[in-house]
C-alpha positions, -999 to 999 in steps of 0.1 A, spaced: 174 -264 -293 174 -290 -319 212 -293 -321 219 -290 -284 200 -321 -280 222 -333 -304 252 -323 -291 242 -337 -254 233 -374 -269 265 -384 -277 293 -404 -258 321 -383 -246 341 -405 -270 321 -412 -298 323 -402 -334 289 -400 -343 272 -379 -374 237 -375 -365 209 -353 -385 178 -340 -368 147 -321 -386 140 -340 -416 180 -344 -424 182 -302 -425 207 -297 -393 241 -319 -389 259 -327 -359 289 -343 -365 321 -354 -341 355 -360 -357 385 -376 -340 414 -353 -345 455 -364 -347 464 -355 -313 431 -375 -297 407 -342 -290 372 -342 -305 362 -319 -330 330 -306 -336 308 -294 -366 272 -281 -365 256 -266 -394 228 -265 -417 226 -293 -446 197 -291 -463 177 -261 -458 148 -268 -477 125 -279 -445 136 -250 -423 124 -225 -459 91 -247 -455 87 -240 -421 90 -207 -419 63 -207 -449 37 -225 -432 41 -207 -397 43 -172 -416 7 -189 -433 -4 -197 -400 4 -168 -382 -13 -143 -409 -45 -167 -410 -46 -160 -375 -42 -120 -371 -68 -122 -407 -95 -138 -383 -90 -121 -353 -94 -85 -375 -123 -103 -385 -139 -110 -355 -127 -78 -337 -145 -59 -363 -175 -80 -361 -178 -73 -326 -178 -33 -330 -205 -40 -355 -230 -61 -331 -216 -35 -300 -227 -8 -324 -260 -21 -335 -272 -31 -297 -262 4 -288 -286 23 -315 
């Protein structure tokens, strides 16, 4: 998503190099010899995507850790009022 917002704010004539996401993902324009545009996307520095994916995978099993949690506190007061 990142790099297609890249890609769509640029000139139709511009050389541009333009980073988004901490500097991790490049989009970069080149005029070639016969006039066309080339185009290069790509991953330059990975470490912030690695990072990312470590803190959501953190996130994501705090999460599912509270809600086993709380589901199993609920059978216990469901169990108790039942007795």
């Amino acid at each position: 998503m990142v790099l297609l917002t890249l890609m769509f704010s640029t000139g139709t004539d511009e050389v541009v190099e333009r980073k988004a996401f901490f500097g991790s993902l490049v989009f970069e324009t080149v005029k070639k010899d016969d006039g066309a545009l080339g185009i290069t996307t790509g991953v330059e520095n990975p470490v912030p995507i690695v990072v990312l994916f470590l803190v959501l995978t953190a996130v994501l099993t705090m999460i599912q850790a509270s809600y086993r949690g709380l589901k199993e506190r609920r059978e216990q007061l469901l169990d108790a009022s039942g007795s």
